[in-house]
N, C-alpha and C positions, 0 to 999 in steps of 0.2 A: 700374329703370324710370325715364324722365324722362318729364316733361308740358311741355308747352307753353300756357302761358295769355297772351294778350294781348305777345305776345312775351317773356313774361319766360320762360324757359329753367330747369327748376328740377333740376337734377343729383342724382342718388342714388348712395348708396356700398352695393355692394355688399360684402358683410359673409358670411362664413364661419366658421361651427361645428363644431366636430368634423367629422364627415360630411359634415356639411347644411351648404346655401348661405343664410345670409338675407339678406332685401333691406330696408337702412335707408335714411331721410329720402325714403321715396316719397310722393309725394303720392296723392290718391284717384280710385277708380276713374271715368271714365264712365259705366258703368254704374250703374241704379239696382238698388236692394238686391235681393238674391236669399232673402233672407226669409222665411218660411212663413208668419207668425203665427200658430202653434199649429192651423194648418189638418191638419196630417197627423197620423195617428194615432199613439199612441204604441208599440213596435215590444213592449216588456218592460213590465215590473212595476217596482215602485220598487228601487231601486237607493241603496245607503248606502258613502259615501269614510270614509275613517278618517285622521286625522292628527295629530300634537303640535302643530301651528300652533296658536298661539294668536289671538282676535279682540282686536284693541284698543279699536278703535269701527266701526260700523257706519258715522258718518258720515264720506264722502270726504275730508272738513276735518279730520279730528281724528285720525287716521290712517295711514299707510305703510309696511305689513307684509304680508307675502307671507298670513299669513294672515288680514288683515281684508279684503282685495283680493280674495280667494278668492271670499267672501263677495257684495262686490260685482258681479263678474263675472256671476254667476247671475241677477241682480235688479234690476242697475241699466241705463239706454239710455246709448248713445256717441254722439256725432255720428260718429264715424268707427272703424273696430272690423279686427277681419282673421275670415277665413275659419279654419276650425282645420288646420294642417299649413302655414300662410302667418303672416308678419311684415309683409306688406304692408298699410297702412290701407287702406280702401274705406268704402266710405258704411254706414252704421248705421242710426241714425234719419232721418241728413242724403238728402236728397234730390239734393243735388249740394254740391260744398266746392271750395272754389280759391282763389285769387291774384288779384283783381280789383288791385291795383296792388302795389306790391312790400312795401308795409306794412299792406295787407290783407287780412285772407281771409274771402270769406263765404261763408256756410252758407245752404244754403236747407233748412228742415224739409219733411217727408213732412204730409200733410196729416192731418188727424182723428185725432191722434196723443192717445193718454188714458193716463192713469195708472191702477191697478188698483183703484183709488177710487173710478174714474169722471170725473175732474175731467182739463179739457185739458193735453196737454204741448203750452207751445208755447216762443214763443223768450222769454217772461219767466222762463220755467223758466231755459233754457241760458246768460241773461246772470246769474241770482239764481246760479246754480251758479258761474260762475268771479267775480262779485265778491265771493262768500261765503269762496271760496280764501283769496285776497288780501286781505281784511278780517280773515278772524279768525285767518291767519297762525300757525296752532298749530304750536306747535316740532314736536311729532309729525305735524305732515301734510305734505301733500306741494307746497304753494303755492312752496317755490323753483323749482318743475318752470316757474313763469308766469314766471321772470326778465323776459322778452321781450314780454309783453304789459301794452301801456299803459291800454286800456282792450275794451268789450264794450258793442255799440249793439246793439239792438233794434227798426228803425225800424217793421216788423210783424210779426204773427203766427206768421210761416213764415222768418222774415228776422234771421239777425246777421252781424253784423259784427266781428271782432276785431282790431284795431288795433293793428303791434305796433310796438316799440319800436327795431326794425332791422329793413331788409326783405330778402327772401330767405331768412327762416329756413329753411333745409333739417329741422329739425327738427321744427318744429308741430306736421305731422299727427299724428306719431309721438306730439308730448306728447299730442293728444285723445283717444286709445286707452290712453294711461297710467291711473295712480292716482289723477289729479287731475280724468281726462275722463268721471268718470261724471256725469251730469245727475241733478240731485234738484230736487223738489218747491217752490215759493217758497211756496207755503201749508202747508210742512211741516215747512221745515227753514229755523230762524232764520237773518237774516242779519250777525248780530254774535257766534255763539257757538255752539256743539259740541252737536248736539243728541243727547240720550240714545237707548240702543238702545230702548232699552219704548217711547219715544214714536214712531219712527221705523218699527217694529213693527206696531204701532195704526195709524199712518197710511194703512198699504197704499200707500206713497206710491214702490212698483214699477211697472218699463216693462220689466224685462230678458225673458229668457227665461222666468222662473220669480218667481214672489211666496214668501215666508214665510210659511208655515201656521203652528208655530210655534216658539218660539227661545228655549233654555235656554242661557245664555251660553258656551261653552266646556264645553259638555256635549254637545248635541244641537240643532242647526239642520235643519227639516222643509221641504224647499221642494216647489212643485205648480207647473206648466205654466200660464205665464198666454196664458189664449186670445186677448188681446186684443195679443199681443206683436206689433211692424212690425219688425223690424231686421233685419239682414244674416242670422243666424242661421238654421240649421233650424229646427224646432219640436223639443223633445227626445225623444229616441228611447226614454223611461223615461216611464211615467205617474205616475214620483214622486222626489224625493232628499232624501236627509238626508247633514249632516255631521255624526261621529260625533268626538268629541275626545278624546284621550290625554295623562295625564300622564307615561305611563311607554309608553317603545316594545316596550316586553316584552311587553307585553299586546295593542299595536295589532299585534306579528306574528303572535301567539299566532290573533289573531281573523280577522287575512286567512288563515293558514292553515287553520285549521277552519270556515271559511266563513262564520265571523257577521259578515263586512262584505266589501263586494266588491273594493275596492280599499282597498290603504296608499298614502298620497303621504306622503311628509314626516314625520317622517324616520325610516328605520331606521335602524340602525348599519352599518357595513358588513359586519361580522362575519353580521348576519341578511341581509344581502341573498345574502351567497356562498351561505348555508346555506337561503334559501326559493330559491334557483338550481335546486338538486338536488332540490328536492320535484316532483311531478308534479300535484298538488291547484293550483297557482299557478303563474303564470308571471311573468317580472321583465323588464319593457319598460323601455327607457331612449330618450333623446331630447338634442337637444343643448344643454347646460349653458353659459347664462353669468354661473353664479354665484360671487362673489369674496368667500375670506373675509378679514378686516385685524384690525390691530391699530388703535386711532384712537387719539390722543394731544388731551387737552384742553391747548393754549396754553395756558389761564389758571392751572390746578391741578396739572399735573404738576409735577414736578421741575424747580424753576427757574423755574414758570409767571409769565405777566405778572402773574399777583396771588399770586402767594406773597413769604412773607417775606425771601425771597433770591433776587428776579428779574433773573434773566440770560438774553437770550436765546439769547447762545452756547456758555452753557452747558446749557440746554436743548437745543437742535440738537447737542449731541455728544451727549448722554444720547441720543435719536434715534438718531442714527448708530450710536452703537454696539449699541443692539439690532439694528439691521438689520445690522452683521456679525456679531451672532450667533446669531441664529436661522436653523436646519437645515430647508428646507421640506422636503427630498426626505426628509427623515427620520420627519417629519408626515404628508406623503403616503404613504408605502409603510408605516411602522411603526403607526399609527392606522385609518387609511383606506383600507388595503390596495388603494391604488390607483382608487380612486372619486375622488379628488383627485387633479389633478396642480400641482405648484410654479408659484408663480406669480412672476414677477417683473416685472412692470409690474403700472399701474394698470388696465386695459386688457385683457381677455384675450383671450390669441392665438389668432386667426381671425378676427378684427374688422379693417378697415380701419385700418390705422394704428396697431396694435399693433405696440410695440416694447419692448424688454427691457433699461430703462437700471438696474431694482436690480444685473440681475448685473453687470453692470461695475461699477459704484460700490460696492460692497458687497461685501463677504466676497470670496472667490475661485475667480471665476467659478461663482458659486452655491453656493457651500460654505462654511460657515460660518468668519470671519476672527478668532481668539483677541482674535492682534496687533494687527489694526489694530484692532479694540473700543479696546484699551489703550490702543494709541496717539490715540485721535480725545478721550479722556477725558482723557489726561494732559497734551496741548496745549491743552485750554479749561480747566484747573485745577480739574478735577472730581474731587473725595475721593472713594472708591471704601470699601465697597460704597455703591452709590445704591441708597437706598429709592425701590421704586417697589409702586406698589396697582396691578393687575391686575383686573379685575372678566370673566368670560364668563359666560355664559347654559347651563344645564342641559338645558333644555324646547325653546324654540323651534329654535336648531341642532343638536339630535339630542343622543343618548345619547352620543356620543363626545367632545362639546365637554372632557369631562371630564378624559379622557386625553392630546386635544388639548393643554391648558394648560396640565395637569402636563408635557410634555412642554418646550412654550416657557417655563414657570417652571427648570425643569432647562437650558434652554439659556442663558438669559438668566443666570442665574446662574454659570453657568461660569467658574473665574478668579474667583470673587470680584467679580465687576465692580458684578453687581446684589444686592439681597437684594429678593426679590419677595413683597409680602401678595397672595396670591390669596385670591380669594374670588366667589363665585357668587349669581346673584340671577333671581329665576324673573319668566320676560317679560313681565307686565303690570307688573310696577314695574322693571323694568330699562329700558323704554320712559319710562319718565316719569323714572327718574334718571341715566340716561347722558349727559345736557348738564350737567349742574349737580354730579352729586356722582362721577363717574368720571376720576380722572385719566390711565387709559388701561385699553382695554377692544375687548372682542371685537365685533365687528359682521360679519354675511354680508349680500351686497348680491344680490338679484335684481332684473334690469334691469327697465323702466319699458317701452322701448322697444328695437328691438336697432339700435341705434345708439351709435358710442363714445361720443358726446357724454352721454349717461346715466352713464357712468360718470366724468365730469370735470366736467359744472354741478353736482351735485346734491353732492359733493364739495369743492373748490375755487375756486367762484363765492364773490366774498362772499355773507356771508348765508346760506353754506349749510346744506342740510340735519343737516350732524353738529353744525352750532353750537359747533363746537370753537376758535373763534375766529380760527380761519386767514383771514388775508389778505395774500395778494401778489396788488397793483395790476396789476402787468403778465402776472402769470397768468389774473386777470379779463377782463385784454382779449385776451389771445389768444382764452380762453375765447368772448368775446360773437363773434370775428373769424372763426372756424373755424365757427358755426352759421350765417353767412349766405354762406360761399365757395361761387359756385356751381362753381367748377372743382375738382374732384373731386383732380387731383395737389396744388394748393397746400391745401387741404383736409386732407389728408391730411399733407403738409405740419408745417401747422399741429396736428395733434392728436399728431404725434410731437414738435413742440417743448415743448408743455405735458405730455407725461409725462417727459422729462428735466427740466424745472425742478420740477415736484412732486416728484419723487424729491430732488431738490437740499434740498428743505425737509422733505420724510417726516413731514407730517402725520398721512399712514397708512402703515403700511407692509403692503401688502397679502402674504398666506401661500399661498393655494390659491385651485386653481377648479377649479370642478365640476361636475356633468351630472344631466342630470332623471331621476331613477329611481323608479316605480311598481314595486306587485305587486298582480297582480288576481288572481280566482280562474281557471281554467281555462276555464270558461263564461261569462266576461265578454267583449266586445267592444268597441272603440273607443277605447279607454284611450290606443292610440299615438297616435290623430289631435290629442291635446290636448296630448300632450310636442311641441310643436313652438316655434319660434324668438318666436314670440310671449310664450311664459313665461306664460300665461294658465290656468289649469284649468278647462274648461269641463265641468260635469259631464250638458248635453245631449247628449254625442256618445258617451255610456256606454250599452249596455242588454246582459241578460243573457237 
């Protein structure tokens, strides 16, 4: 979809999934929201998800995980949001949103808009929300999403203004419907610092579809339909949800198949998903996947790092290289994942505008793991062999099989003697807080923010970014800032295939798989598929039984 505002011309890249077609860097609807606020009845009875996600924090600031996002989706308002089965933004709480000049976009609020407190949402809310981002900058949230944004006015009640730092972003809308674009509370949530879930709890200081009845951390989250909800959304089709949390996925199949939870999201093995296929009690909905999983490498502490006692950076970049000729993904996909993965070879995954596939060329041979050239990329930066390297993956939040996974790329990597790898594993709520500072390389799966490629290259490769891995290349940056404001869609496009050959050139990460949204509901569940959509969102309103 393109808009037209004030003659500026705002171009969209249409973007493809599996299947499915999704539409990135659209701007918002004309229409105003089609919303219910809790006026319709509810269709079911409460209704309980089951999943090994783990919550990091409740608040937007302090946080960027598929499953604290979960969380917020239920409870928090957007200015801008998509319909479920759409990747499209459209208005939320916003009353209308555009491009008033090329470095502007303002928002007009929906009027008598309240928090479940009682106390007004208005536009003090929406500026305390994105200068609280940007202030308290917590390595684990999601404030690199604002690169672009210079400042956030409030001149009234109903009225902002976001200012950004280059105009034409084709990407904006898309970031206010992200991780970063929930609106909270300015009388509830500091604006220098992360505020606790208990007090965030207390506050009732919800606009989304649904409030927090109540919330044992990574145990049981109890939500209720808040009547007073304005936004794009239906009212939910459930007079009630909980989310139900797993340590062990043995057990969250064990429960969608015997019925004591209606749905699994996140994550089975794959092994349980072939085998709740063939039961007749549950059925196994999929939707289209744009999730990538990497290897990340910290610059500073790996092997050779700028802060180790024997820094080289080119000899660093071969220790890189040569993993990435030898790790086997088709071997990871089909022997692991029985094909719920498939290999990945860009940053980027194929279906997206601008996806291109410069590891296979540079790497191994033509996708298959390269002995030789390992050797050789080692032996030319005068790298002693074996290289120690620490591997660190996660048990819990990427499924039961991360396990196998790693022993699999420790076996690879090791091959030939090249590497000698300390693996070792570390369960998600501290692997979130030690994977900038104490991982010299290490597992991470990425679900998109927004479906647009540019989510997969700021958040990434930007300085400052998100991995905090220390990577910076200047002129990756600026292509980076160059490609969000192209409105012409071929150089655009362009531009996002030049920036994954030079990141590949540097293999910050080297990305292994991607993958696809897979639920199992009970047989008597309904709605489940309208939420596997390009949005990556789980909205647990559109579930009733």
């Amino acid at each position: 979809m393109a808009r037209k505002k004030n003659g500026l011309r705002l171009a969209a890249a249409v973007i493809g999934i599996s299947a499915l077609a999704l539409t990135g860097c659209t701007g918002p609807a004309e229409t105003p929201s089609t919303g219910t606020g809790g006026e319709t009845a509810p269709a079911s009875g409460p209704i309980t998800v089951g999943t090994t996600d783990k919550v990091t924090s409740l608040d937007p600031a302090g946080s960027y995980d598929n499953g604290s996002f979960m969380v917020m989706n239920q409870v928090f308002p957007f200015l801008l949001n998509s319909v479920p089965g759409s990747a499209d933004p459209v208005n939320d709480i916003a009353e209308s949103a555009e491009f008033t000049t090329p470095t502007e976009y303002t928002v007009k609020l929906k009027a008598d808009l309240k928090w479940a407190n009682g106390t007004a949402l208005d536009s003090k809310d929406v500026k305390h929300s994105f200068d609280r981002q940007l202030k308290i900058a917590d390595p684990n949230g999601p404030s690199s999403l604002l690169g672009n944004l210079d400042s956030v006015a409030a001149p009234d009640a109903t009225t902002v203004v976001f200012t950004l730092k280059s105009g034409n972003d084709q990407t904006f809308p898309q970031v206010l419907t992200s991780p970063v674009g929930p609106i909270v509370d300015d009388e509830a949530f500091p604006a220098d610092k992360v505020a606790s879930d208990e007090d965030i709890v207390a506050a009732k200081s919800f606009a989304g579809p649904y409030t927090i009845e109540s919330y044992a951390k990574n145990s049981l989250v109890s939500f209720k339909p808040y009547e007073g909800y304005n936004g794009l959304l239906e009212a939910p089709a459930n007079s009630a949800a909980n989310i139900k949390y797993y340590a062990d996925s043995n057990n969250l199949k064990l429960d969608v198949q015997q019925g004591n939870i209606d749905v699994a999201w996140r994550a089975l093995s794959p092994t349980d998903v072939e085998d709740l296929g063939k039961d007749s009690k549950v059925k196994v909905l999929t939707g289209p996947g744009g999730e990538l999983r990497y290897i990340v490498f910290n610059f500073d502490i790996m092997p050779f790092g700028a802060k180790t006692d024997d820094a080289d950076p080119a000899k660093a970049l071969a220790v890189r290289q040569a993993a990435a000729n030898l790790v086997d993904r088709e071997a990871i996909a089909t022997g692991v994942y029985k094909g719920t993965y498939l290999p990945a070879y860009s940053f980027v995954p194929q279906g997206f505008t601008g996806a291109i596939e410069p590891l296979k060329d540079m790497y191994g041979e033509d996708g298959k793991p390269s002995l030789d050239k390992a050797k050789a990329v080692l032996e030319a930066a005068g790298v002693t062999t074996p290289v120690d390297l620490k591997l660190q993956y996660n048990p819990d939040h990427y499924g039961p099989s991360s396990g196998d996974e790693y022993a699999l790329v420790k076996s690879q990597l090791e091959k030939g003697g090249l590497f000698k790898v300390d693996l070792q594993s570390t369960e998600w709520v501290t692997y979130q807080k030690s994977r900038v500072t104490d991982y010299p390389s290490y597992q991470l799966g990425w679900y998109p923010d927004y479906s647009d490629a540019d989510n997969y290259l700021s958040p990434f490769f930007a300085k400052n970014n998100f991995l905090g891995n220390a990577y910076d290349n200047k002129e990756v940056d600026t292509l980076i800032s160059e490609q969000r404001v192209e409105t012409d869609a071929a150089k655009r496009t362009a531009l996002i295939e030049e920036i994954q050959t030079k990141v590949a050139g540097d293999l910050s990460t080297i990305p292994l798989l991607q993958g696809a949204q897979v639920a199992v509901a009970g047989a008597n569940v309904s709605g489940v598929e309208k939420t596997l959509d390009p949005s990556f969102k789980f909205r647990m309103g559109v579930i009733s039984k």
